[in-house]
C-alpha positions in Angstrom: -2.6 -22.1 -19.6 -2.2 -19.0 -20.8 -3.8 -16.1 -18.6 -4.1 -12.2 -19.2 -1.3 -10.4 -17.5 -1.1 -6.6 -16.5 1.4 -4.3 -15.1 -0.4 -1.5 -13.8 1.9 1.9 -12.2 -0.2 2.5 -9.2 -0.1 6.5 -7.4 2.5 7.8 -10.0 2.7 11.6 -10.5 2.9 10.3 -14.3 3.3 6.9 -15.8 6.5 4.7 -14.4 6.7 7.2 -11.0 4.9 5.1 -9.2 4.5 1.5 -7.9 4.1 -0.9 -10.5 1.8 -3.8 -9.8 1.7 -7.4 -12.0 -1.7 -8.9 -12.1 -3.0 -12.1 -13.1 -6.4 -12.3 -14.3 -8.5 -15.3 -14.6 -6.7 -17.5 -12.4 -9.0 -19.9 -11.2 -7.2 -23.6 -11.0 -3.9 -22.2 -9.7 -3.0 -23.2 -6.1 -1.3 -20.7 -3.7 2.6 -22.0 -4.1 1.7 -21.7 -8.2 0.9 -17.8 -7.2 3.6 -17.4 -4.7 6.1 -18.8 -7.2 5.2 -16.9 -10.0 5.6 -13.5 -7.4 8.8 -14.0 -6.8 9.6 -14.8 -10.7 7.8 -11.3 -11.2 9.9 -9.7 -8.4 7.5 -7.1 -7.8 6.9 -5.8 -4.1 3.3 -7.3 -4.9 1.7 -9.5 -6.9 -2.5 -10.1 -7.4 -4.6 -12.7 -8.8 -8.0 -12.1 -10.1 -10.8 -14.7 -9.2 -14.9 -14.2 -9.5 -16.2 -13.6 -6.1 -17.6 -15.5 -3.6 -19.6 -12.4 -1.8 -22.6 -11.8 -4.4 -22.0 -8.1 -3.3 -18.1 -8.3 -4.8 -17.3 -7.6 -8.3 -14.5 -9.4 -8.3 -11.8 -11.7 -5.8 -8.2 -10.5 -5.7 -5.6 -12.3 -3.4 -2.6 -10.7 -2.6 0.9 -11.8 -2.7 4.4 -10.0 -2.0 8.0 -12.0 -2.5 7.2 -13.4 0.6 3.8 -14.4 1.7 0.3 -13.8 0.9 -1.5 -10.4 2.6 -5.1 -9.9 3.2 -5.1 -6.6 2.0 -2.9 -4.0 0.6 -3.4 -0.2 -0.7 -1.8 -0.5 -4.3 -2.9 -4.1 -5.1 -5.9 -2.6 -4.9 -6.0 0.1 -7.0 -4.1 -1.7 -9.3 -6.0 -4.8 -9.4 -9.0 -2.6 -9.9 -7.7 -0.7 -12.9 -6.9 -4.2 -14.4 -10.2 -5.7 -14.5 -11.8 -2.4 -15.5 -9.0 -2.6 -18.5 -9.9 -6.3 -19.1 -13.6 -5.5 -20.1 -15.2 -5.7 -16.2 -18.1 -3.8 -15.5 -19.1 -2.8 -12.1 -22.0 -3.8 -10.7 -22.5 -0.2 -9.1 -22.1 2.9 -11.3 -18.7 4.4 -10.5 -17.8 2.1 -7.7 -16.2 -1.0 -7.9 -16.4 -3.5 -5.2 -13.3 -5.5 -4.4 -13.3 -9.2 -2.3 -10.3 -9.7 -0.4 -8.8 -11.4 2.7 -9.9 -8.1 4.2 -12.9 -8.3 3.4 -15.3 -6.1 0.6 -13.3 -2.8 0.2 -15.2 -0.5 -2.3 -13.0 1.6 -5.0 -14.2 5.0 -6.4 -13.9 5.8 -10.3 -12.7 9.3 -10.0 -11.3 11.8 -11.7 -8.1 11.3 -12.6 -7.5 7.5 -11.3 -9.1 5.4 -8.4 -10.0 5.6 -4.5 -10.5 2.7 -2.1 -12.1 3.2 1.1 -9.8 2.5 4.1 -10.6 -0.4 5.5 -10.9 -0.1 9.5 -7.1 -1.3 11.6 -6.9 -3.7 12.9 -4.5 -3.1 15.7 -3.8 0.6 17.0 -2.3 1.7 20.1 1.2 2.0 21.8 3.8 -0.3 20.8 6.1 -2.0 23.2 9.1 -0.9 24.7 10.6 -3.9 23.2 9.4 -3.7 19.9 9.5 0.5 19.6 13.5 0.3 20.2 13.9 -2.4 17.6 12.1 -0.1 15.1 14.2 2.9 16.2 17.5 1.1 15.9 16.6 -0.1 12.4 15.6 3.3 11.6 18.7 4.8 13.3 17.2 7.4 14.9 17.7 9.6 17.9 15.3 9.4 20.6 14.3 13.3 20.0 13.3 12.5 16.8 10.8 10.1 17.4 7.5 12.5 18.1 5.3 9.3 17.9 5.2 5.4 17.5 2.1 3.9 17.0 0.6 0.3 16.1 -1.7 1.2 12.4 -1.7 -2.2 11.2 -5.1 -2.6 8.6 -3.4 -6.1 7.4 0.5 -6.0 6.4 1.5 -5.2 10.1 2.4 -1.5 10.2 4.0 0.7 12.9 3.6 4.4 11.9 6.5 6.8 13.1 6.0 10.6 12.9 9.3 12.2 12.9 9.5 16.3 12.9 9.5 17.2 9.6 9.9 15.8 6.2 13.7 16.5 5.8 13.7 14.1 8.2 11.9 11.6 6.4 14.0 11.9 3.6 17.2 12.0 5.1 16.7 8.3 6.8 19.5 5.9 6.3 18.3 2.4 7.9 20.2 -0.4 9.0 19.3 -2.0 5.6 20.9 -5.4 7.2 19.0 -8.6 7.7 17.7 -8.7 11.0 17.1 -11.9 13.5 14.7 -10.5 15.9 11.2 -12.5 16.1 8.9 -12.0 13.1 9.1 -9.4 10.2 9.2 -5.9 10.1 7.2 -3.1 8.7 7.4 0.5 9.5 6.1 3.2 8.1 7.8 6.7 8.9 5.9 9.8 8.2 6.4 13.5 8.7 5.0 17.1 7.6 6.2 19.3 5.1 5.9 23.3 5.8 2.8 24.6 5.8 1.3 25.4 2.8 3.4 22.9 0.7 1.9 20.4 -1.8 2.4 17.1 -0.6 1.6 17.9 3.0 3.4 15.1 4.2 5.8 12.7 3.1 6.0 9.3 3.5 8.9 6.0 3.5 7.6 2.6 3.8 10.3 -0.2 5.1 9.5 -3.6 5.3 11.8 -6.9 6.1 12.4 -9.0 2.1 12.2 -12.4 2.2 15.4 -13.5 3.7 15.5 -10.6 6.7 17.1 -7.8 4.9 15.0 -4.4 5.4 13.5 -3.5 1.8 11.4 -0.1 0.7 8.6 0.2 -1.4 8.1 3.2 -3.7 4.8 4.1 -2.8 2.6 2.4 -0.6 -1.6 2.9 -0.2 -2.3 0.9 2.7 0.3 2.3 4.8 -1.0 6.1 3.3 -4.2 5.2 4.3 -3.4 3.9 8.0 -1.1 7.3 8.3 -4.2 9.2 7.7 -6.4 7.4 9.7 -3.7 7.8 12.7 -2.9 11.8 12.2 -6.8 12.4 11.3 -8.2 11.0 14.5 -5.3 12.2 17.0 -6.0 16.3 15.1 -2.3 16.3 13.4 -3.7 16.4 9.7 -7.4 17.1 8.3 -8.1 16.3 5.3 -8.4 16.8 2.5 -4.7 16.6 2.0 -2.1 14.7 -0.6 1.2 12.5 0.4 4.1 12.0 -1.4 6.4 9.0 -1.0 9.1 7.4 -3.2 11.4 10.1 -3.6 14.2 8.5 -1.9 13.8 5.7 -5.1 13.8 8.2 -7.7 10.0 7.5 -8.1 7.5 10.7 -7.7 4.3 9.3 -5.8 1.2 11.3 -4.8 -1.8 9.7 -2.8 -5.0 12.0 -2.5 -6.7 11.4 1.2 -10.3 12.3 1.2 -12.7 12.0 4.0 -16.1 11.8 3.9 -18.9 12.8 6.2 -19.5 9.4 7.7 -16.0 9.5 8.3 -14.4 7.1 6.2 -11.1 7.9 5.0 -10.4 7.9 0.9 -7.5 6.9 -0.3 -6.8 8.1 -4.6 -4.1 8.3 -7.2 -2.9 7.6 -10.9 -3.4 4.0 -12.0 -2.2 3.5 -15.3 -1.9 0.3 -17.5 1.7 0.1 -18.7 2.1 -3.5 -19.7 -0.8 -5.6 -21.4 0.0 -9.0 -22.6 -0.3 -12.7 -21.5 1.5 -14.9 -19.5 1.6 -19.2 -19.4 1.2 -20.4 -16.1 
């Protein structure tokens, strides 16, 4: 059957500096290995699927698949997957907001100037991390033990750790054990660290996560781990916001994410999303 197919560049500074996203819209009738299978054929870090809703408050369904399993939420996916079915002919039930059905939950996204913003959705674990567990990420990392300023569990559905390092130099200098890895379960850690005061991105961001067969893998730029960051650093007084992130310039990509907050206190997360591929696919 053939299906409309996007590939949307999610948070890029311009068009292909991003993330790029493949979506699949009207995919009713195709069962989850069909959607698995055709995400690792697209060999994207994500993958959506577009399906009406089942929430009469939704505007549309979206499940969420990366090379190796399905997520129940994710902060490109979402833009992207929004910007798709606006480009496909959707039309919001609410002016200027566009509500989105996930595994997450309804997660609204903003029509704004210059792109899209989703509300962060609220975490889902926060807190210390074990000892255990903190010295696994720190070896993959290879980090020194003075370089870690904190470790925290800001997991809002993919499983992030977030790990504030001094500066950004530091960010961007990392060099991970890029190796697969047998300890229990995957991995995903998301390292963050300030710039100098002043500077525009105010902090910059690396996203590592374990690929399908263990090996640690890094995605260009990633919303739901930009949004979790600013949750984290917001509530503990290390970053107000407004503010912007940059991330992917260790990939030769140029990412910005714009972090809002509003005064009931829900954290924004914005960018670019920009159709770059409009076709069909048969599956």
């Amino acid at each position: 059957m053939r299906r409309r197919f996007f590939q949307v560049d999610v948070f890029g500074a311009a068009p292909f500096l991003g993330n790029p996203l493949a979506v699949v819209r009207d995919a009713d009738g195709l069962t989850t290995e069909q959607m698995q299978a055709f995400t690792r054929w697209a060999n994207l870090s994500e993958c959506t699927f577009l399906l009406p809703p089942t929430s009469p408050d939704a505007d549309y369904r979206v499940r969420i698949f990366t090379l190796a399993r399905e997520m129940p939420f994710a902060g490109h996916p979402t833009l992207g997957s929004c910007r798709a079915w606006l480009a496909a002919g959707g039309i919001p039930q609410q002016a200027d907001v566009v509500v989105q059905e996930c595994g997450a939950g309804l997660v609204p996204v903003r029509i704004v100037e210059g792109g899209l913003a989703f509300g962060a959705p609220p975490l889902i674990r926060s807190g210390p991390v074990e000892d255990a567990y903190r010295a696994r990420v720190v070896e993959i990392l290879r980090l020194a033990a003075d370089q870690v300023v904190d470790i925290a569990w800001i997991d809002n559905g993919p499983g992030w750790v977030g790990v504030l390092v001094p500066d950004a130099a530091t960010v961007l200098g990392l060099e991970p054990d890029r190796s697969p890895h047998t300890g229990p379960g995957s991995v995903d850690i998301g390292v963050v660290g300030p710039h100098p005061d002043g500077h525009d991105p105010a902090f910059e961001l690396r996203a590592f996560y374990s690929g399908a067969h263990g090996e640690i893998r890094e995605d260009p730029v990633t919303g739901s781990l930009t949004a979790s960051v600013a949750q984290w650093l917001i509530s503990c007084g290390r970053a107000t916001a407004p503010y912007r992130a940059g991330q992917g310039a260790a990939l030769g990509r140029r990412g910005r994410v714009h972090i809002d907050q509003d005064a009931a206190g829900t954290i924004w997360v914005g960018g670019a999303a920009t159709v770059c591929i409009d076709g069909w696919t048969t599956i």
